[in-house]
N, C-alpha and C positions, 0 to 999 in steps of 0.2 A: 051786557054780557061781554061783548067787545073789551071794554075797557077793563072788565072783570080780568080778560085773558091776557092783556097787554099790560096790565099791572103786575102778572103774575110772572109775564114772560123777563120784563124787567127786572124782580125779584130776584127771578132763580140767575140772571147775565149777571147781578151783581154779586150776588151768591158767589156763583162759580169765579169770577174775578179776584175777588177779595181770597176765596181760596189757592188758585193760582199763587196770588201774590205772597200767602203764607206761605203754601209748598216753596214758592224758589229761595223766599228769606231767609228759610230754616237753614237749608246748608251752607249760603251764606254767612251767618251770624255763625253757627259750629267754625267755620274756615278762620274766620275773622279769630273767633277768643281762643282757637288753636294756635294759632301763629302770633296774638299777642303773650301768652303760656311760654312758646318756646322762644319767642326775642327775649322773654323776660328770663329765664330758665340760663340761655347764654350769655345774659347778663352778668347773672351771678358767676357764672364759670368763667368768663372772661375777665373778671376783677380779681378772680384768688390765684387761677394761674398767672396774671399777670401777663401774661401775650396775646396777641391780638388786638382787634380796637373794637369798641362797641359798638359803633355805628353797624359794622356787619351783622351784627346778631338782629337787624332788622330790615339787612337786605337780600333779597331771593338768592337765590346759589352760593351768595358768601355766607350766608349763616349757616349751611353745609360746609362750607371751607372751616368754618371757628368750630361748627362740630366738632369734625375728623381734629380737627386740632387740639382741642381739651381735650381728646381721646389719645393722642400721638405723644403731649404734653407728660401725660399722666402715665403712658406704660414706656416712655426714654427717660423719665427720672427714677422708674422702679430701676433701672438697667443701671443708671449711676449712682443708685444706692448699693447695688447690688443684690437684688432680692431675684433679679432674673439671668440668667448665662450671659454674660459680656461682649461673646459673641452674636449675641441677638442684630440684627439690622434693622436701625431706624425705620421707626413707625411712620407710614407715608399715608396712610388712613385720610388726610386731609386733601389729597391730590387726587386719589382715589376717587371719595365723592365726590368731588369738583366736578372732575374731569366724565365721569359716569354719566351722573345726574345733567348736565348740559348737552349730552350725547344723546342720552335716555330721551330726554325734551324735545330735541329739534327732531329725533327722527320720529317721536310719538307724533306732534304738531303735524309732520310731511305725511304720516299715515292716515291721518284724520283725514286732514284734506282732501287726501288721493281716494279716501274712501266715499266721502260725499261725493267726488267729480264721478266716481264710477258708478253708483247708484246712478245721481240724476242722469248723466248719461246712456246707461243702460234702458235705464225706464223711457226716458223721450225717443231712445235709438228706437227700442220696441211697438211704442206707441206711433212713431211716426212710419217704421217701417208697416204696420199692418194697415193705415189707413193710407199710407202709398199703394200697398196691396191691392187694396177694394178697388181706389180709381185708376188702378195703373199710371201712375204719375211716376214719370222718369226724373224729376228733379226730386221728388219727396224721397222718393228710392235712392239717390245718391246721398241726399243728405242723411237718410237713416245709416245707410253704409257708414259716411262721418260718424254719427254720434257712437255707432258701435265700436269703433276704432279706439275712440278716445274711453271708451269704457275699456277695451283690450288694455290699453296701455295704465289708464290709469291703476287699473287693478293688477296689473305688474308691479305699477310701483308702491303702489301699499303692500304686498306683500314682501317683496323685499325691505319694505322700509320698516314695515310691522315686525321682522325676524331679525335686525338689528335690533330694534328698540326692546326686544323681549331680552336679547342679548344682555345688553346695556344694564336693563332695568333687573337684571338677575344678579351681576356684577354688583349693581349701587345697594340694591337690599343686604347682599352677602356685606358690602363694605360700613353699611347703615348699623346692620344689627353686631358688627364686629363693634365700631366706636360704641354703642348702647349698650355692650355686654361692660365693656372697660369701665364706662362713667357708673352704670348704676352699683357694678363691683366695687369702685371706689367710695360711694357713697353710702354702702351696707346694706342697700336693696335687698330684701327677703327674692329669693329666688329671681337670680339677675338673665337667667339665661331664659326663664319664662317672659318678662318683660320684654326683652331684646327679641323675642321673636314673636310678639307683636309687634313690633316696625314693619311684619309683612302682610300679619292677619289683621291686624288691628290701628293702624297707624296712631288715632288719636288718642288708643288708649297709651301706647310707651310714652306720646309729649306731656300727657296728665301726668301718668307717676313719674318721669324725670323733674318737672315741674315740682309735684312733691316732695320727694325726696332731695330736692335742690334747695328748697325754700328750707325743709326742716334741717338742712346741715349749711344751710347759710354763713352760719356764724364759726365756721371750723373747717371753711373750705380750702382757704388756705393753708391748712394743716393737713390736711386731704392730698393736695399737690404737693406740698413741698414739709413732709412730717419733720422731727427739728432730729439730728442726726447727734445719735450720743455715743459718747468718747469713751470706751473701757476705763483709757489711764483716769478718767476723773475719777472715776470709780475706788484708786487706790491713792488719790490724794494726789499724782502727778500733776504737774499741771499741764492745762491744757498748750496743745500744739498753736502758733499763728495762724492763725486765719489766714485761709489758703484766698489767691484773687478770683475775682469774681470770672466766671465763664463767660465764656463768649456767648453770643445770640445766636442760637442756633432755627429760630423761626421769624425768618426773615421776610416779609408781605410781601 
C-alpha cells in the first residue's frame, strides 16, 4: 500500500513537472517565432528601402530604430514626390521609438524591482515586527522598523518609476501604431488603421499580418518605396529631362 501511494505521489510530481515545463515553453516558443516573423519582416523592408543595415532587424531596440525607419523612409518620399504638403517636417518616427521604448525599459525593469523589494520587505517587516511583539525583543523590533522603511521607500520608488513607464509606454505605443499605420498603408493592408491598433491590444497579432502582407509584396517592395516617377513631356513625345543627381543620405546611422 505504501508503495502503492509513493508511486502515485511520484506520478502526479512528474505530472505536475512536465506540466510546468509545458506551461513556461509555450510563451517562450510564441516570443521566439514572433521575433524571428518580425527580424524576418525588416528584412524585407530593409532591402527595398535600401537603408539601414540588416543586422539590426535582429537586434532588441534597433530593430525598433529600422521600424520607425521604413515608416520615416516611406511617408519623406511621399513629400518628395509630392503627394503630401512640402511643408510637412521630416518624419522622426525612428528616434521616437528608440528613444521611448529604452526609457519605457529601464524605468519598467526599476519598477519591477522596486516592487518585489517592497513586497518582501513588507511581509518580513510584518512578520518580524509581530513575533518581536509577542517576545518583546528590542533588537527584532528595531530590525522590523528597518525592514518597514525599506518597504516605505521602496514603494516610492516603484510608484514613481511605474508613472514614468506608463508615461514612456503610452508615447512608444502612439509612436508604434503611427510607423504600423504608414507600413501596412503602404503595403494595401485591408483596414490598416485596425491592424496598427493592435500594436496595443494585440501585439503579436500586427507582427503576423505585417509578416504577411510583407512576404506577399516582397517582390514590389521596392516599388512600394520608391514608385518609378513619370514624366508628362514623355507623354507628348518630348524628350525626357537629364537625370537629376542623386540626393544626398539623408539617414544617417
Amino acid at each position: 500500500m505504501i508503495d502503492l501511494i509513493d508511486t502515485l505521489i511520484d506520478s502526479l510530481t512528474g505530472t505536475a513537472e512536465a506540466l510546468v515545463t509545458v506551461l513556461t515553453s509555450i510563451p517562450l516558443l510564441l516570443a521566439s517565432v514572433l521575433y524571428v516573423l518580425t527580424g524576418l519582416t525588416l528584412t524585407f523592408l530593409c532591402r527595398a528601402a535600401r537603408k539601414g543595415s540588416v543586422w539590426m532587424a535582429w537586434v532588441p531596440f534597433a530593430n525598433l530604430y529600422l521600424l520607425g525607419l521604413m515608416a520615416d523612409i516611406y511617408t519623406d518620399d511621399r513629400v518628395l514626390r509630392g503627394e503630401i504638403d512640402p511643408r510637412y517636417a521630416p518624419s522622426t518616427l525612428r528616434r521616437k521609438m528608440l528613444s521611448f521604448s529604452i526609457v519605457q525599459s529601464v524605468f519598467g525593469s526599476i519598477a519591477g524591482v522596486a516592487v518585489l523589494i517592497s513586497l518582501f520587505s513588507g511581509f518580513a517587516g510584518l512578520l518580524t515586527g509581530f513575533f518581536g511583539g509577542l517576545f518583546d525583543q528590542y533588537d527584532v523590533q528595531e530590525g522590523a522598523n528597518e525592514l518597514l522603511g525599506v518597504f516605505a521607500v521602496s514603494l516610492l520608488i516603484f510608484l514613481v518609476t511605474a508613472a514614468v513607464f506608463v508615461v514612456f509606454y503610452i508615447l512608444y505605443a502612439v509612436s508604434a501604431c503611427k510607423a504600423h499605420y504608414r507600413l501596412f498603408f503602404m503595403l494595401g493592408t485591408p483596414l490598416p488603421a485596425l491592424w496598427s491598433a493592435a500594436v496595443i491590444f494585440i501585439p503579436p497579432l500586427a507582427a503576423v499580418m505585417l509578416f504577411v502582407f510583407t512576404v506577399k509584396n516582397h517582390r514590389v517592395l521596392t516599388e512600394k518605396f520608391f514608385p518609378p516617377m513619370e514624366d508628362p513631356r514623355a507623354e507628348d513625345g518630348e524628350a525626357p529631362p537629364p537625370a537629376a543627381p542623386p540626393m544626398p543620405e539623408l539617414y544617417q546611422l
